[in-house]
C-alpha positions as CSV (number, residue, x, y, z in Angstrom):
1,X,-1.9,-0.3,27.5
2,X,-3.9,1.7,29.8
3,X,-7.5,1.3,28.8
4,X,-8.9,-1.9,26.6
5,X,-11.0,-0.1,23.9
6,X,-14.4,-1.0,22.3
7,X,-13.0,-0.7,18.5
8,X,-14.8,-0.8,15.0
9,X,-13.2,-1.4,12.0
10,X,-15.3,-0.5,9.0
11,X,-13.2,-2.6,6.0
12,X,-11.3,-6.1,6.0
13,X,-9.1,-4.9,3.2
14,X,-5.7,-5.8,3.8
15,X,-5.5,-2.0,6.1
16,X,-8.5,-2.8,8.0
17,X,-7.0,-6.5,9.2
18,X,-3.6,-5.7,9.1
19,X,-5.1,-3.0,12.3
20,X,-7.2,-5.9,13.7
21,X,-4.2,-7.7,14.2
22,X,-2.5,-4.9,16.0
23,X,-5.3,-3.5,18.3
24,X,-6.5,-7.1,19.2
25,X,-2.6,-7.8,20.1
26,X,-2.8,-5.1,22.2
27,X,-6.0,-6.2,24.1
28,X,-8.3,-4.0,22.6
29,X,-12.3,-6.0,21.9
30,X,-12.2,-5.4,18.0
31,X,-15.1,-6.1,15.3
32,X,-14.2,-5.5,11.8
33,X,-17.3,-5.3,9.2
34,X,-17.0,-6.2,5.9
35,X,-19.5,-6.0,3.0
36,X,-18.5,-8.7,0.9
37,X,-19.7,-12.1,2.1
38,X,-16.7,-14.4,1.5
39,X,-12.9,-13.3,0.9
40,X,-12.8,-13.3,-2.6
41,X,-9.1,-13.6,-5.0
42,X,-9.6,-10.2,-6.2
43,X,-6.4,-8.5,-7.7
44,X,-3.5,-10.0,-8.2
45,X,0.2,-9.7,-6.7
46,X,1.6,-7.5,-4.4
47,X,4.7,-5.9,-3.2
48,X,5.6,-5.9,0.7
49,X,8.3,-3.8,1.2
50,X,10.8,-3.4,4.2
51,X,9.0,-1.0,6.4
52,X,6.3,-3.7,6.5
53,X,7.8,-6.9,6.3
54,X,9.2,-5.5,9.8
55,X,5.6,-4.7,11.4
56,X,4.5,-8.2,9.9
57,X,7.3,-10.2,11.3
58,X,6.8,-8.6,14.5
59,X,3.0,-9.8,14.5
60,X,4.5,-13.4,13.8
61,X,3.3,-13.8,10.7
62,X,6.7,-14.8,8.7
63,X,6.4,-18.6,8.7
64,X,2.9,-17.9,7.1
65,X,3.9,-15.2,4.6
66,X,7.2,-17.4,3.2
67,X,4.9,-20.4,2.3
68,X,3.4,-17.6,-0.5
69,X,5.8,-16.0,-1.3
70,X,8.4,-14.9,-3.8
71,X,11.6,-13.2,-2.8
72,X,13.0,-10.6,-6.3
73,X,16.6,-10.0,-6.5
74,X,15.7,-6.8,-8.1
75,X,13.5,-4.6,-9.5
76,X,14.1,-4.3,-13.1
77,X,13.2,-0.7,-14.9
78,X,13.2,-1.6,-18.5
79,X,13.2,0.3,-21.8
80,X,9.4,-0.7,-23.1
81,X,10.3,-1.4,-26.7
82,X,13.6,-3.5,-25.9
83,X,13.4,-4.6,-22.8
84,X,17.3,-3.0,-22.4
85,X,17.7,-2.7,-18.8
86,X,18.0,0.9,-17.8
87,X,18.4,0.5,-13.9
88,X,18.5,-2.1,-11.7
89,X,17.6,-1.7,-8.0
90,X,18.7,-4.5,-5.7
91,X,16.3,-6.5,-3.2
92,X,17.4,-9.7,-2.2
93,X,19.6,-9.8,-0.3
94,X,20.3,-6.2,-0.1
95,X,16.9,-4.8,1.7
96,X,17.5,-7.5,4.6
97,X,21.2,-6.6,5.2
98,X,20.7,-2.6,4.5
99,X,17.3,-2.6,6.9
100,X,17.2,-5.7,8.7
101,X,14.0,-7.0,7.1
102,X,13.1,-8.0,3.1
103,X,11.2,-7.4,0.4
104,X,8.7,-9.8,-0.8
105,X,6.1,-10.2,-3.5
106,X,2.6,-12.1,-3.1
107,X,-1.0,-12.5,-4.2
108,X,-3.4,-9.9,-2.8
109,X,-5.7,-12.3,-1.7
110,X,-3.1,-14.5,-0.3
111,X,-1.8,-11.9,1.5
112,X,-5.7,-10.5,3.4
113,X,-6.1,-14.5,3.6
114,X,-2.9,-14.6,6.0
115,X,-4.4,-11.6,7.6
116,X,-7.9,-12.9,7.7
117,X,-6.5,-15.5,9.9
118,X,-4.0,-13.8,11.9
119,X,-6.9,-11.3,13.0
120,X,-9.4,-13.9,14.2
121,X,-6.4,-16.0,16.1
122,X,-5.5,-12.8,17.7
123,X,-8.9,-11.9,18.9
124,X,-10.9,-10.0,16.7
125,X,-14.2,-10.7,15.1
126,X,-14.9,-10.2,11.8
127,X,-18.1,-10.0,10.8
128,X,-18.8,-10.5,6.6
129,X,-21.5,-10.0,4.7
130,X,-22.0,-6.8,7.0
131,X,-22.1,-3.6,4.2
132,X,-22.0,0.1,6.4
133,X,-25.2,2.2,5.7
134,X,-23.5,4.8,7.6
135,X,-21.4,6.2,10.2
136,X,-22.6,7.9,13.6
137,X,-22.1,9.4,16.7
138,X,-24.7,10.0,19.9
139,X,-24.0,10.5,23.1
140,X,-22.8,7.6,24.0
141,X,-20.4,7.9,21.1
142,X,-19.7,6.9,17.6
143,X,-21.8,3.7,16.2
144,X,-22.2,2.2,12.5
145,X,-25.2,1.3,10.8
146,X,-25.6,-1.7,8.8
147,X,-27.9,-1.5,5.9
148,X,-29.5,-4.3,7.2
149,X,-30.3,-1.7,10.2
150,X,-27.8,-3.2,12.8
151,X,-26.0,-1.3,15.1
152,X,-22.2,-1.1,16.6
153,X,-21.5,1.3,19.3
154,X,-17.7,1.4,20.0
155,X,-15.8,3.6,21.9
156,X,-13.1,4.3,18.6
157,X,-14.7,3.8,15.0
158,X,-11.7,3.3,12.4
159,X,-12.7,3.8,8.6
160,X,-10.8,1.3,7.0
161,X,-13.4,1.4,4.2
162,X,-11.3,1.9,1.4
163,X,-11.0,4.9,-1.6
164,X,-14.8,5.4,-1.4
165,X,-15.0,5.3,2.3
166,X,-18.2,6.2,3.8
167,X,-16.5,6.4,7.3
168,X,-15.0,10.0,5.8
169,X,-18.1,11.2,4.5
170,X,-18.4,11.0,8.2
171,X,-14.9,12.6,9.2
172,X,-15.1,15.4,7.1
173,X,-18.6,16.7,6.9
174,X,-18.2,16.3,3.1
175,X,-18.2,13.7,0.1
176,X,-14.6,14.2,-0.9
177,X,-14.4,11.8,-4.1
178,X,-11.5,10.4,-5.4
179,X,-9.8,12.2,-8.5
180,X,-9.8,10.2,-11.1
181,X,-6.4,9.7,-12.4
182,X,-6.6,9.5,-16.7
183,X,-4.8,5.8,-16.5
184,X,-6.4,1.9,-15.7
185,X,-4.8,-1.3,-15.4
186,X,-5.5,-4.5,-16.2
187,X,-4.2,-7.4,-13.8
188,X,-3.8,-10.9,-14.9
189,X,-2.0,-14.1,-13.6
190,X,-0.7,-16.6,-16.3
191,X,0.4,-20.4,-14.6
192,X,3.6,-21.3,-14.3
193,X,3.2,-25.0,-16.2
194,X,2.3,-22.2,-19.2
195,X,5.0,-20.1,-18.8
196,X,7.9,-23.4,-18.3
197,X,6.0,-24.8,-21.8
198,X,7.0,-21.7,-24.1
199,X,10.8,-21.4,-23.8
200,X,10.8,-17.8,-24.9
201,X,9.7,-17.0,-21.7
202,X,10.1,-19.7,-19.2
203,X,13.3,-18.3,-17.7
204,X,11.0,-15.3,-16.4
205,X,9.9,-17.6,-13.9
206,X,13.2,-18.8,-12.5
207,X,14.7,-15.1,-12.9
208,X,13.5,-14.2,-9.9
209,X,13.3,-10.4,-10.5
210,X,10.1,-7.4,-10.4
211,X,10.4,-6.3,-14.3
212,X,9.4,-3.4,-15.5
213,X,8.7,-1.9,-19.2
214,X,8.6,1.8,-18.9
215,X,7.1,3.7,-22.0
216,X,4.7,6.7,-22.9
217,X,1.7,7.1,-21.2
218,X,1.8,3.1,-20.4
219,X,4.2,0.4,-18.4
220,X,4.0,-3.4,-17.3
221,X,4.9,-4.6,-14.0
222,X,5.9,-8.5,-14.0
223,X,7.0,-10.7,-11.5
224,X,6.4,-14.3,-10.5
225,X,3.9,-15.0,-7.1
226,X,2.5,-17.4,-5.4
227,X,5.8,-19.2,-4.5
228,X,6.1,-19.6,-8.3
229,X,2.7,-20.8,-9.4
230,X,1.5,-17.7,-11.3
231,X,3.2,-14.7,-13.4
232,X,1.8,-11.8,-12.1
233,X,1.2,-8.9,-14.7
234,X,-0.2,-5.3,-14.1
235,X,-0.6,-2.8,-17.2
236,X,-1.4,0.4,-16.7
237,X,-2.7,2.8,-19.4
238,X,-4.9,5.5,-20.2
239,X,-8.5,4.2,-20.4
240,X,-11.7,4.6,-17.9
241,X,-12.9,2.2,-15.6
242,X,-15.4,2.1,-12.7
243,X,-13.4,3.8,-9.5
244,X,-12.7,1.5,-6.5
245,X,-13.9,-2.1,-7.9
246,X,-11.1,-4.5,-8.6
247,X,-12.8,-7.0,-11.0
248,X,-14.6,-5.5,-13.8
249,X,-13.6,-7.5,-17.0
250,X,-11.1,-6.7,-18.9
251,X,-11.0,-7.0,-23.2
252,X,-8.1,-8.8,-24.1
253,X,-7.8,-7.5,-27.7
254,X,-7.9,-3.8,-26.2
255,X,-5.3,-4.9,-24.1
256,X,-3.2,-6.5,-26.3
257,X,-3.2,-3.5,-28.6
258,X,-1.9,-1.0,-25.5
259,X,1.4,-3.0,-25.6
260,X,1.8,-3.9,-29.6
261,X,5.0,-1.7,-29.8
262,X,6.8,-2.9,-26.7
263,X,9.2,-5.2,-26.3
264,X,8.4,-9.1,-28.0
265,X,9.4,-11.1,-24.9
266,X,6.2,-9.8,-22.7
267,X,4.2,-9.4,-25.8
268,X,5.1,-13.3,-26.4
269,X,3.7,-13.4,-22.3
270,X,0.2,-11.5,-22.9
271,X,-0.3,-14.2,-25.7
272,X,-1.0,-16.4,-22.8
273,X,-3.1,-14.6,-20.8
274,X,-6.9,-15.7,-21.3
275,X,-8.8,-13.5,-19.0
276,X,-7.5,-10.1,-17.7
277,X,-9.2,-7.9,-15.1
278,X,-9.6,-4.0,-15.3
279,X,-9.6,-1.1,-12.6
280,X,-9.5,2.8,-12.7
281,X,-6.4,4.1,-10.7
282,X,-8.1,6.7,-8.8
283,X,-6.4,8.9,-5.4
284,X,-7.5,11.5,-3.1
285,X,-6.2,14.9,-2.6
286,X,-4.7,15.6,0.7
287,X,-7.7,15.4,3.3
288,X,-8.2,18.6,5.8
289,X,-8.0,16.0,8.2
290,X,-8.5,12.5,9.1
291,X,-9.9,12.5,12.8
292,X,-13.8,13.1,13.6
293,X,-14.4,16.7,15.6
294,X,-15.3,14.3,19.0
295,X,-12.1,12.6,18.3
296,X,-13.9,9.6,18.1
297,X,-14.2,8.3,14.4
298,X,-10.5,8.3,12.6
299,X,-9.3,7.2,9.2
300,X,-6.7,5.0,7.5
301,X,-5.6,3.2,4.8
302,X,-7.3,4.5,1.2
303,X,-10.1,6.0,3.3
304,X,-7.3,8.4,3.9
305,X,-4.6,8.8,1.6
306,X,-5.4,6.6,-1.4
307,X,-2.8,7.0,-4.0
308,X,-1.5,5.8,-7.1
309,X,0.4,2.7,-7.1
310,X,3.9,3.8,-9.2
311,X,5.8,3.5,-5.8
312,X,4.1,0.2,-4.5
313,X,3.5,1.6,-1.0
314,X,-0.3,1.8,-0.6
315,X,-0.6,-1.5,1.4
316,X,2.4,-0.6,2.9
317,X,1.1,2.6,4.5
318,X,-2.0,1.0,6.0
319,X,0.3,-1.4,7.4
320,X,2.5,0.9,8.9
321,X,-1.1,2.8,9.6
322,X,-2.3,0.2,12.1
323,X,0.8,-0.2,13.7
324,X,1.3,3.5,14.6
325,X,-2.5,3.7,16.0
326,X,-2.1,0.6,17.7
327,X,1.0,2.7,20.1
328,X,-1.1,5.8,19.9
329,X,-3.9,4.2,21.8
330,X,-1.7,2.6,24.2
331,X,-1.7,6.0,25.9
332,X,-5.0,6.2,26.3
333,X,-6.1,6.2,30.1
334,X,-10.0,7.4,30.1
335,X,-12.4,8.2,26.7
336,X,-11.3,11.9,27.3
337,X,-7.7,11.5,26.6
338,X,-8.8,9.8,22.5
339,X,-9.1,12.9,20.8
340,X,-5.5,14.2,21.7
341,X,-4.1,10.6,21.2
342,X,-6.0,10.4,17.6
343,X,-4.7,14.3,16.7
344,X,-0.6,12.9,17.8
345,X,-1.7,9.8,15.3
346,X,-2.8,12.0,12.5
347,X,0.7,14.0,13.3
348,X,2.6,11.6,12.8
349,X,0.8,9.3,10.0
350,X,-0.7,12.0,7.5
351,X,2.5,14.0,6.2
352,X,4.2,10.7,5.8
353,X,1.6,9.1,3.6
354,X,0.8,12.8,1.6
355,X,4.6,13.0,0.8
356,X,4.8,9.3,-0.6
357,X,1.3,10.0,-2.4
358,X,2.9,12.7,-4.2
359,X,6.0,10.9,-5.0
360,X,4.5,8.1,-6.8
361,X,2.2,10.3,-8.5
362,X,5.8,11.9,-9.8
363,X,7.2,8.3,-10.3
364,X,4.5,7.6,-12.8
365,X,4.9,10.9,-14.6
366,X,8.5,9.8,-14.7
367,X,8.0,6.3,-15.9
368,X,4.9,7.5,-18.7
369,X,7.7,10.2,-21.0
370,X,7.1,10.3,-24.0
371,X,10.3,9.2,-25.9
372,X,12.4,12.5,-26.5
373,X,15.5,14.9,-25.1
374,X,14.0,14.3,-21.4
375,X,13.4,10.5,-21.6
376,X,17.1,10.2,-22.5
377,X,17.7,12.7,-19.5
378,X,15.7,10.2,-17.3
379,X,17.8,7.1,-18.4
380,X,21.4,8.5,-18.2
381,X,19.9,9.6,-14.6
382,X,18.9,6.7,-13.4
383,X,21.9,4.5,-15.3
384,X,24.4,6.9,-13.4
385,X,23.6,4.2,-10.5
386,X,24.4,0.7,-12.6
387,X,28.1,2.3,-13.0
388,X,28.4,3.6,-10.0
389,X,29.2,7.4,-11.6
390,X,26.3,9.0,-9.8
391,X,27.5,11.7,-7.9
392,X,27.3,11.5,-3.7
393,X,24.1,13.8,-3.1
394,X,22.4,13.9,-6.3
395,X,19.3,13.2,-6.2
396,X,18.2,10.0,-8.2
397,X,15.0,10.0,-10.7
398,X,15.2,6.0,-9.5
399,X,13.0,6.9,-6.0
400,X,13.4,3.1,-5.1
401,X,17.3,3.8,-4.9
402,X,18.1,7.5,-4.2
403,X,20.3,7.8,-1.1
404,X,18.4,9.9,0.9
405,X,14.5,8.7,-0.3
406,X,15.3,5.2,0.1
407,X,16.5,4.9,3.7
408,X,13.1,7.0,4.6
409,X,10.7,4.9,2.9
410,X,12.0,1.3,3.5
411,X,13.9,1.8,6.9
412,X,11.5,3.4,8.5
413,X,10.4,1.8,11.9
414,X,7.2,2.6,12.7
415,X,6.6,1.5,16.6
416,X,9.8,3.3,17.5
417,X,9.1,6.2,16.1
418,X,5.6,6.8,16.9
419,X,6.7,6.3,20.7
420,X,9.5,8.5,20.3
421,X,7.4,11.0,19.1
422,X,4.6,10.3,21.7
423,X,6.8,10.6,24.1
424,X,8.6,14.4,23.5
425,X,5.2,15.7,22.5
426,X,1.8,13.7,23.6
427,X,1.1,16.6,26.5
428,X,1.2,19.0,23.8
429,X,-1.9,20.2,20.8
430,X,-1.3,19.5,17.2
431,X,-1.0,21.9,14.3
432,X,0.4,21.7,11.0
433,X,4.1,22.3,12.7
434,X,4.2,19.3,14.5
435,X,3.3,17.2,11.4
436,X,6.2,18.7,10.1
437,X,8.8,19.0,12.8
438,X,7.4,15.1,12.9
439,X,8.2,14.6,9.3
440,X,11.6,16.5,9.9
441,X,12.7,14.4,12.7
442,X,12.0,11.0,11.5
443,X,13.9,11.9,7.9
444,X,17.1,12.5,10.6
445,X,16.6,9.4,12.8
446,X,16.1,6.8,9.7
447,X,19.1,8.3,7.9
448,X,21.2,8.1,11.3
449,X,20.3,4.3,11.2
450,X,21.5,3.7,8.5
């Protein structure tokens, strides 16, 4: 690092610590603000894939993470009315031996706990109870208002302020809202002394496996958490909710009645859920840009490229985010050189994150068919990989397994590449060409990995 940086970080969402830990790290005075006033155990589980168990080992956070969580032999795509298996894709041990680094499942909030901590023991402050009236810049450079009427000047502002980030208002000169999607989910976490008591379902919890039931318009993820203390189940559906808040209660009758035709063994499981939350699965359309005109004020995470979560990568992505600023701003020798350094960081980051948003908003077009000519089509696809018949080169409606998609999404190294790419092309402007000559060139050294 050339220059220690005055940075804020508007969020402590799981993007806004995960890039606390990786600017303090790197020597950079950080303060992260936070509206709420404690860390609350909003959501539910959560998958960490590959391409960041691999930045999160490297911040040393492994022994932490493994006392939480769960590690799936697969992920289990399910017919929703049977529960006949239609494809498996294999995790454990396969991710760690195919990419060097595994897959893991864990509770939101004991995952931004773990990062929580790791943040402050690496140097940053982070200041709750501190809600963002706005985003500025002066002379002297960008600064945040509190709504309390506090003031943080910094020499980089990051909006890490989620999918209705008030950092991008900021950004873009605009209020681009999120699109609604037309689907919600509920979340809700069932112990595991409930689950070992009924032994319909007990063997769910030592099955060690991400289940899904794929149907019309609907689907339930399932998969134990909390180093087996909870069954964690998200079920999405059509239905409105409030955009952005986690929480909001959900009616366990309505949900109940979502699922009555799928198949009895998780219908048997939501007869032991007693409470269930309910949020509106919103994303944004790809932004114009994500780096203020100074060069001063750049976004991440949601505030960014919030997306739908039928490819579990939205953490992921503002974990990889941090990590690829945090390299980015190690070339930074005076003020004057930001802007360039944050236009080489949007470069690299946005057509990565715009190409997975679309993909899982395809995944969960895929998953919702109705039953019909093209469902079948979708099955026999993806089964072409459980009997090994799938041609070499065909592409494979499974995402989580094609050949070529996989190897991109979960091998993906972020602190090599972004230096690799720093280093051919730093001296140089960014256009829409490098994004893609970017995107182009880190497909071909992934695959060459592996």
């Amino acid at each position: 690092m050339n220059k220690s940086l005055n940075i804020i970080i508007c969020g402590a969402g799981l993007g806004g610590l995960g890039t606390a830990i990786a600017l303090a790290r790197k020597g950079h005075h950080v303060i992260v603000l936070e509206a709420a006033s404690k860390l609350n155990e909003v959501g539910a589980g959560i998958q960490i894939p590959p391409n960041s168990t691999r930045i999160l080992r490297a911040y040393g956070l492994e022994e932490k993470i493994r006392e939480k969580i769960v590690w799936p032999g697969n992920i289990n795509l399910r017919r929703y009315a049977t529960g006949d298996l239609i494809v498996a894709t294999p995790l454990h041990p396969i991710m760690s031996e195919r990419y060097g680094h595994p897959y893991w499942l864990i509770h939101r909030a004991d995952y931004q706990r773990i990062l929580y901590d790791a943040a402050k023991a690496a140097g940053a402050t982070v200041l709750l109870g501190s809600p963002i009236e706005s985003v500025e810049e002066g002379e002297g450079g960008p600064f945040v208002v509190l709504k309390d009427a506090r003031q943080f000047k910094a020499d980089l502002v990051v909006g890490a302020d989620g999918i209705r980030s008030k950092t991008r208002k900021f950004v873009l000169k605009e209020n681009i809202e999120a699109i609604n999607s037309r689907n919600c989910a509920y979340r809700a976490t069932i112990p595991a002394k409930v689950m070992n008591a009924d032994l319909a379902i007990a063997h769910l919890m030592t099955d060690i496996n991400s289940n899904c039931w794929i149907g019309h318009e609907r689907h339930i993820m399932a998969y134990p958490i909390r180093n087996g203390e909870l069954y964690n189940i998200v079920m999405s559906h059509p239905g409105q909710a409030s955009v952005g808040r986690w929480n909001e209660p959900g009616n366990l009758e309505e949900m109940k009645e979502h699922y009555c035709n799928f198949d009895p063994l998780i219908q048997k499981v939501l007869e032991h859920v007693d409470h269930c939350s309910k949020w509106k699965l919103a994303y944004l359309p790809p932004l114009t840009k994500w780096v203020s005109d100074s060069g001063r004020v750049v976004l991440i995470g949601d505030a960014a490229h919030g997306m739908l979560p039928y490819l579990a990568q939205g953490a992921a992505m503002s974990i990889e985010d941090g990590a690829a600023l945090a390299e980015c701003l190690d070339r930074v020798k005076n003020i004057s050189d930001m802007p360039n350094v944050l236009q080489a960081f949007q470069a690299i980051r946005k057509p990565r994150c715009e190409a997975i948003a679309l993909v899982a908003q395809a995944n969960g077009d895929l998953w919702h068919m109705a039953d019909g000519p093209e469902q079948a089509q979708r099955d026999r696809g993806m089964g072409q990989e459980m009997d090994n018949s799938s041609p070499q080169g065909v592409v494979n409606p499974n995402k989580w397994s094609d050949e070529d998609f996989q190897p991109w999404l979960f091998g993906y190294d972020t602190v090599n590449l972004t230096n690799n790419f720093l280093d051919r092309h730093l001296s140089q402007s960014f256009g829409p060409e490098k994004e893609q000559e970017f995107m182009d060139s880190s497909r071909i050294q992934v695959t060459a990995a592996h």
